[in-house]
C-alpha positions in Angstrom: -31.7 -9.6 8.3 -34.0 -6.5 6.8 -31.4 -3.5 5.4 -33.4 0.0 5.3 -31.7 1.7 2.5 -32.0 5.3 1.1 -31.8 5.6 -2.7 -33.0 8.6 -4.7 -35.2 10.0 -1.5 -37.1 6.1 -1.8 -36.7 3.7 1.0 -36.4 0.6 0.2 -37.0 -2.7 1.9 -34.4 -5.7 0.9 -34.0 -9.2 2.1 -30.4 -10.6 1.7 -29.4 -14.5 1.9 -25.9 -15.4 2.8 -23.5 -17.1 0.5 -21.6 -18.7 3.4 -19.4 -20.9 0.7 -17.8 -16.9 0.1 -16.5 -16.5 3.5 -13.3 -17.2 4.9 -13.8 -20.4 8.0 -12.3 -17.0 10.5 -15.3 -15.5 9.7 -18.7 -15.8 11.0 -22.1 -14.9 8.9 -25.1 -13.3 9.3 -28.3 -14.4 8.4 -29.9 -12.3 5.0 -27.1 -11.2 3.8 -25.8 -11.6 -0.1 -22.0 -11.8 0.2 -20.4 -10.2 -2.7 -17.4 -8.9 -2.6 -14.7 -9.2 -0.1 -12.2 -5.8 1.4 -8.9 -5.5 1.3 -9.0 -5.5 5.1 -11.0 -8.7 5.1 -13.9 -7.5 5.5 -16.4 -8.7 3.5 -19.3 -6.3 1.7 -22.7 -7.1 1.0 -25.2 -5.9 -1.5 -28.2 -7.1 -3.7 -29.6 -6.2 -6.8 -27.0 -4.2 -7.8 -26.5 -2.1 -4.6 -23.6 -2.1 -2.7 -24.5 -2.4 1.5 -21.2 -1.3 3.0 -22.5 -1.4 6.8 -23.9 -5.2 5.8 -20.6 -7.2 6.7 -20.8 -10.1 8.4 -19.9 -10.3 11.8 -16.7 -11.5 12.4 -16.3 -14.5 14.7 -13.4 -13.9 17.5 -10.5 -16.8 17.3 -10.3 -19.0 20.3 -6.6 -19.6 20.2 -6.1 -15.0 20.7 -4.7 -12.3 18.8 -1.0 -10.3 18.3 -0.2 -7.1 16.7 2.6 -4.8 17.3 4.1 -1.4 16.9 6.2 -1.7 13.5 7.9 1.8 15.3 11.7 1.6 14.1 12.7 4.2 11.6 11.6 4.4 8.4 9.9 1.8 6.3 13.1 0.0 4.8 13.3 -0.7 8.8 9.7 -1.3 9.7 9.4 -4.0 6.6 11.9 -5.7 7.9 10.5 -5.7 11.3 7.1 -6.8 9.9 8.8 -9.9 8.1 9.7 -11.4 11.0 6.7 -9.9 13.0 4.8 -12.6 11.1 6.6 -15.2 11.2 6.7 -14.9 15.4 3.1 -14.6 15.1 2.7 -17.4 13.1 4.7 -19.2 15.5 2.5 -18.3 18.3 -0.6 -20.2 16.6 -2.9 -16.1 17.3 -4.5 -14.4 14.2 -2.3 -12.1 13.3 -3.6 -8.1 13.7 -1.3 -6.5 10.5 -1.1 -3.0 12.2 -0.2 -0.1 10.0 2.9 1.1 8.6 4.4 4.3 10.3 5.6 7.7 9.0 3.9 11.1 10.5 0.4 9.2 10.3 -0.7 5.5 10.6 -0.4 4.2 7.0 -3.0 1.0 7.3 -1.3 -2.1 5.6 -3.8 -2.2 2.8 -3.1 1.2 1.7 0.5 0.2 0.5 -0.4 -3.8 0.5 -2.9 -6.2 -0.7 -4.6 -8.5 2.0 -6.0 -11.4 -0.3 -2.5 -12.7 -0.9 -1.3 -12.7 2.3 -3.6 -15.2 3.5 -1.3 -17.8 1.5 1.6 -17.2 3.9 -0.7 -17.4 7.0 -4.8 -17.8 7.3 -6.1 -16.0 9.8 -4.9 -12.0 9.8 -7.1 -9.0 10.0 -6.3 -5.5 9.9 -5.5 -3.5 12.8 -8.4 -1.1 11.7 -11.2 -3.8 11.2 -10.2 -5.5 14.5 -11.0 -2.0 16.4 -14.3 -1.8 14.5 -15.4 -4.7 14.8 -14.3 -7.0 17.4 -12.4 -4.7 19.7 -15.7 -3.2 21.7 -17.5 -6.3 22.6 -13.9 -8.7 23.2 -11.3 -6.4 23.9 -12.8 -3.7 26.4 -10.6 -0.8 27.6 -10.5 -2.2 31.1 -9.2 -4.9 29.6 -6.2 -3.7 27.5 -2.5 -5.1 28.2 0.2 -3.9 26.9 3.8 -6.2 26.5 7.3 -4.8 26.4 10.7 -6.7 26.6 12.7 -5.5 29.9 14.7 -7.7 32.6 11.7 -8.9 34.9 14.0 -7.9 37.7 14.3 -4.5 36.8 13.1 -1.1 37.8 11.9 0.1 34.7 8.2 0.0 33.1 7.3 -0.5 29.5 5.9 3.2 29.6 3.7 1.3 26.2 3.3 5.1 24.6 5.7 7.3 25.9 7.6 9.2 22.9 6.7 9.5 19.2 6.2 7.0 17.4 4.9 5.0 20.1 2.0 7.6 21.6 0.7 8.6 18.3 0.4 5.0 17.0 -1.5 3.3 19.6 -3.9 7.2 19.7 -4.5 6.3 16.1 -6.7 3.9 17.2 -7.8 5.1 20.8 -6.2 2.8 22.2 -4.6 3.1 26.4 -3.3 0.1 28.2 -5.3 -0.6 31.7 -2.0 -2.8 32.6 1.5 -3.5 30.9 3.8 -6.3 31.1 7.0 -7.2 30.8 8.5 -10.3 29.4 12.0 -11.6 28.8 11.5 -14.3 26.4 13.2 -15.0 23.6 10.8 -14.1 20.3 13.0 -14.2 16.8 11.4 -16.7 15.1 12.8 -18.5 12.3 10.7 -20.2 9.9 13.0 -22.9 8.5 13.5 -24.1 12.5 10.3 -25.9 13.3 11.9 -26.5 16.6 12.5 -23.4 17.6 9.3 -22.0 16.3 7.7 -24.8 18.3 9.6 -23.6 21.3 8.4 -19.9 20.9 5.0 -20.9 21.2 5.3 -23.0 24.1 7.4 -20.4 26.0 4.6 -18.0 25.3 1.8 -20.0 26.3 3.1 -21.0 29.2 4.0 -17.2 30.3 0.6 -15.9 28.5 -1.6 -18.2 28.1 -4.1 -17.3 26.3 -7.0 -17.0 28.2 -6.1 -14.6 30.4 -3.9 -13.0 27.7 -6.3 -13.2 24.4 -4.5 -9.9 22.8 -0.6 -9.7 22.8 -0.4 -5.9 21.6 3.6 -5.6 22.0 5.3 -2.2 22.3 7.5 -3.2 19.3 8.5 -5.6 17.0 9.3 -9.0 17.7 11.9 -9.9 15.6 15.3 -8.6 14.7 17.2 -5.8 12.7 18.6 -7.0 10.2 15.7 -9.7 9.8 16.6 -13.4 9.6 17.4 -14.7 6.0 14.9 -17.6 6.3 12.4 -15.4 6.8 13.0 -13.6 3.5 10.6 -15.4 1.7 7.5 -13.7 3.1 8.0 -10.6 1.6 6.5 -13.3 -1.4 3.3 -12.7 -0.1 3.7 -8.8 -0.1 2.0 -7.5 -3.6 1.4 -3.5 -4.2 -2.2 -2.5 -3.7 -3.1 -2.2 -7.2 -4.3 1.5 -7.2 -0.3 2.4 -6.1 1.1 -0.3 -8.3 -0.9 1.9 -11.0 0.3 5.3 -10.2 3.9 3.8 -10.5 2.8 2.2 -13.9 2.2 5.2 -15.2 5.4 6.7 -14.2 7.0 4.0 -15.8 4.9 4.2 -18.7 5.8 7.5 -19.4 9.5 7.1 -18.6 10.7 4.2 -20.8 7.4 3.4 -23.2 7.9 0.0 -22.3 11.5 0.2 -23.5 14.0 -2.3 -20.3 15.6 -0.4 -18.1 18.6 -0.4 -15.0 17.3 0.8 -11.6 19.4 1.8 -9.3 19.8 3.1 -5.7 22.1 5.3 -4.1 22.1 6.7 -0.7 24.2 9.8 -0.9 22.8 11.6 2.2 25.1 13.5 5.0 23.7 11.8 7.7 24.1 8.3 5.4 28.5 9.0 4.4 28.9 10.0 8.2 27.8 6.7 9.2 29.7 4.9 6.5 32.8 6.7 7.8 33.4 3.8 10.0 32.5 1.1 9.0 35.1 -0.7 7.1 36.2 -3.7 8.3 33.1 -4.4 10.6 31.2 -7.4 11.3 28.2 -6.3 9.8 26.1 -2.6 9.2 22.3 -2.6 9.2 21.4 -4.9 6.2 24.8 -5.9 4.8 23.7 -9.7 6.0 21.8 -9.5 2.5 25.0 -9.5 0.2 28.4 -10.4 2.3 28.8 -13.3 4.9 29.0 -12.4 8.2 32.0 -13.1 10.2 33.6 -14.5 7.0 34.0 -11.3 4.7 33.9 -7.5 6.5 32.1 -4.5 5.7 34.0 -2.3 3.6 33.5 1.9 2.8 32.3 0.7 -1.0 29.7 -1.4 0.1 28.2 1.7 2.0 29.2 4.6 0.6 30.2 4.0 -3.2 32.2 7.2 -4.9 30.8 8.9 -7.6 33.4 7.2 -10.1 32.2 3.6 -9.0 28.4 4.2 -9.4 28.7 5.6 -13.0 31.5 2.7 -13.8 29.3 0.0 -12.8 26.1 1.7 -13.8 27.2 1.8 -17.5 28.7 -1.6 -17.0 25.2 -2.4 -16.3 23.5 -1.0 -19.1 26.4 -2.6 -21.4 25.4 -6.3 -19.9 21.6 -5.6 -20.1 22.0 -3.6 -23.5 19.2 -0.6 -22.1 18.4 2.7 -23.1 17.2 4.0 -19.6 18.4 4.1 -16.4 16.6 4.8 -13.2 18.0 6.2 -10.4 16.4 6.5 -6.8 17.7 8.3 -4.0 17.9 10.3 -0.6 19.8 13.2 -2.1 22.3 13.3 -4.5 21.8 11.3 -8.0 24.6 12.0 -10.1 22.0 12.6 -12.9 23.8 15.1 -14.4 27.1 13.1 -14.4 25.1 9.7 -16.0 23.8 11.7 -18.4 27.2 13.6 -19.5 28.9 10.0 -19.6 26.1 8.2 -21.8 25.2 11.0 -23.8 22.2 10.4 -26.1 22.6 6.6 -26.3 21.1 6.2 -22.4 18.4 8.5 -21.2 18.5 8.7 -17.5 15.4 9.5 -15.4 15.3 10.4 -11.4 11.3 10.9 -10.7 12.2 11.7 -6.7 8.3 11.1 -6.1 5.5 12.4 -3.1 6.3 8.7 -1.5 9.0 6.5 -1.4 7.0 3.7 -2.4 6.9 4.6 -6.0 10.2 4.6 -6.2 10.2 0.8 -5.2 7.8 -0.2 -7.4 9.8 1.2 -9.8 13.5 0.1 -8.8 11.4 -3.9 -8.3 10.0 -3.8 -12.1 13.8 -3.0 -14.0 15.5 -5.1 -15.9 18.7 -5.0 -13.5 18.9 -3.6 -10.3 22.3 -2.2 -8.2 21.6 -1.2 -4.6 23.0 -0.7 -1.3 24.2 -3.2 0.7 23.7 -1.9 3.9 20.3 -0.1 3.3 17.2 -1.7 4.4 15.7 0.3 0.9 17.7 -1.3 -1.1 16.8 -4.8 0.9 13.3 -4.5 0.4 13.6 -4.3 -3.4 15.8 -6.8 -3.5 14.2 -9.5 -1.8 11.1 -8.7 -4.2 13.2 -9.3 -6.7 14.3 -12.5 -5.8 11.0 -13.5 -5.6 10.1 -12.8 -8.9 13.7 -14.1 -10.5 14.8 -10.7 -11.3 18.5 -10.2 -11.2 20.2 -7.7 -8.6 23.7 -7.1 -7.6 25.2 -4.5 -5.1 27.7 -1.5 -4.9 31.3 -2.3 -5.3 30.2 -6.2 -5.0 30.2 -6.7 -9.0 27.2 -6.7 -12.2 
C-alpha cells in the first residue's frame, strides 16, 4: 500500500511492509504497512522511517461470532463501574467481542481516557472501543438501517424500550450518531457470574437461541447487564482495570507533593445532605447499595454507622489508624464535609492532614488506592471501587464503624 505524506511542504512516496507477528489474531492487516505501535483503543499505528502514519491502521477484521456494548447510564461512576464489572463478564459469557463503551458524566468519557486497554485483554481477548468500532467497522457492517436496539421489559407488555428517551440515555447513544431502525425487548435472565460455568454457559445459550447471531450481530443494550450491587465473584475483574498512565501521573504528582514519599492513611467520607438523608433509614436493613462488600447479607443488618459515621467515630478510628500504621499524613476524600479542620486540631503537628478535592473524582481514587491503609464507606460504590483495587494489589482496607 503507497502512503502520500506531507512533510516540510515535500511529498514523499513510502512503501510500508506489514509486521503481521504485531497484530492481535482479532485483527486483520493490510498489505505495506510497518506496524509499530499499537493505541490504547486497539488500534494499531503505522509508520516508517521514523514517521508516525496515524490514518495507516490496519483494517480491522469483523468477528463472526457478533458484538455487545451497552449504556453504563446508572448514576455516577462508583455505580457505572460496578455496572461495567459485570457488563463484562455477561459479555464474556455471550462468546461476542466486547465494544467497552465510554464512561458517563455530562460528556462520553471513552474508556481509555480513564483506563488502559492492553491489560484488559488478559481478562478477555477480543474488546474494542466503542469509538474505534464506529470508525472503523460500524459503516461497512453495521449500517443505520440496520441498528437494533435491546431493552429488558415483560414481552407481554405495552411498553417500548424508547432506547434514548431521557438523559443519559439520548446524549450517549448521539455521542456517537447513533439511532435505532428497530428495538427489542427481551426478558432473559443476564447476571452473569464468573465462578458458575453453568450458569454462564446457560446465558449464552439463552441468548443465542433468542438472538442468534446472525440476524442479531450487535447486541447494543439500553443498559447494563448485570446488577447493583455487582456480584462478588465478579470482583476480580476490576484486576484488569489499570489507570491510563497520563492520569495515574497527574495523581502522582499530587501525591508527590503531599507526602514526599512519606506512608500515608486514605480515607473516605460521604458527608453530603442528600447522602445522611438516605442513611436515615437504613438501620437494620437487609442491605444498602454496596454494603454486600463488608457485612453478610441476610446474616448481619445495615446499621446508621456503617452509612453515616459521626464526626467523633471518623477522627477515633482515623487516629487509630495512623497509630497501627505509624503515618504522618492522612488523606481525606469526600463529597462535602472533611473534618479537616477537626483531624488537624486532634493530631496537631505530629499528623499533617491533606484534602486535595480535585477537577475529577478520579484523582482522588488513585490517591485513596496508593495509601498505606484505607477506611471507607460501606455502602458507597466510591468507596467499593477503591477497595476492590486494593484487594487486588494486597493493600489493607477496613470500613466505618466495622473496626482498623
Amino acid at each position: 500500500m503507497r502512503l502520500l505524506l506531507s512533510l516540510s511542504s515535500l511529498v514523499l512516496s513510502l512503501t510500508l511492509s506489514l509486521c503481521e507477528d504485531h497484530l492481535d489474531s482479532d485483527f486483520q492487516s493490510n498489505e505495506g504497512l510497518v506496524v509499530t505501535d499499537e493505541r490504547e483503543d486497539g488500534v494499531f499505528s503505522a509508520g516508517g522511517a521514523g514517521l508516525e502514519v496515524s490514518q495507516a491502521a490496519p483494517k480491522l477484521e469483523w468477528d463472526p461470532n457478533g458484538y455487545f456494548t451497552f449504556c453504563p447510564c446508572m448514576g455516577r461512576f462508583g455505580n457505572q463501574a460496578e455496572h461495567y464489572l459485570g457488563s463484562l463478564a455477561f459479555g464474556k459469557a455471550l462468546n461476542r467481542t466486547i465494544i467497552l463503551p465510554p464512561f458517563r458524566t455530562y460528556i462520553n468519557i471513552p474508556f481509555t481516557d480513564w483506563f488502559q486497554f492492553e491489560p484488559m485483554l488478559e481478562f478477555y481477548p477480543r474488546l474494542i472501543t466503542m469509538e474505534t468500532f464506529m470508525e472503523e467497522l460500524a459503516p461497512m457492517y453495521w449500517p443505520e438501517s440496520e441498528r437494533r436496539g435491546y431493552c429488558w421489559l415483560y414481552l407481554n407488555s405495552d411498553a417500548q424500550c424508547e432506547m434514548k428517551r431521557g438523559n443519559p440515555f439520548g446524549p450517549f447513544w448521539d455521542g456517537f450518531g447513533i439511532n435505532f431502525a428497530e428495538e427489542h425487548k427481551f426478558e432473559i435472565f443476564s447476571h452473569a457470574d464468573l465462578s458458575n460455568t453453568q450458569d454462564m454457559e446457560k446465558i449464552k445459550e439463552h441468548w443465542d437461541r433468542s438472538f442468534p447471531v446472525k440476524d442479531h450481530p450487535v447486541l447494543a443494550l439500553k443498559g447494563a447487564p448485570a446488577p447493583f450491587p455487582m456480584r462478588a465473584s465478579n470482583r476480580v475483574i476490576q484486576n484488569y482495570f489499570k489507570w491510563n498512565e497520563g492520569l495515574f501521573a497527574e495523581a502522582k504528582h499530587h501525591m508527590d507533593h503531599l507526602f514526599n514519599g512519606e506512608p500515608y492513611v486514605g480515607i473516605h467520607l460521604r458527608t453530603g445532605i442528600d447522602w445522611e438523608r438516605s442513611c436515615e433509614t437504613v438501620e437494620g436493613m437487609r442491605q444498602m447499595m454496596a454494603s454486600p462488600q463488608c457485612h453478610k447479607v441476610g446474616q448481619e443488618p445495615v446499621t446508621k454507622a456503617m452509612c453515616y459515621p459521626t464526626k467523633e467515630m471518623v477522627l477515633e478510628e482515623t487516629r487509630a489508624a495512623v497509630e497501627k500504621y505509624k503515618t504522618k499524613h492522612v488523606f481525606i476524600a469526600t463529597d462535602k464535609f472533611s473534618y479537616q479542620k477537626e483531624l488537624k486540631e486532634m493530631f496537631g503537628d505530629e499528623v499533617k492532614v491533606h484534602h486535595l478535592d480535585p477537577h475529577m473524582p478520579q484523582i482522588d481514587l488513585i490517591i485513596l488506592g496508593q495509601s498505606e491503609f484505607f477506611i471507607g464507606n460501606c455502602v458507597s460504590s466510591f468507596t467499593s471501587f477503591v477497595k476492590r483495587e486494593r484487594d487486588g494489589n494486597g493493600k489493607p482496607s477496613t470500613f466505618w464503624s466495622i473496626g482498623v
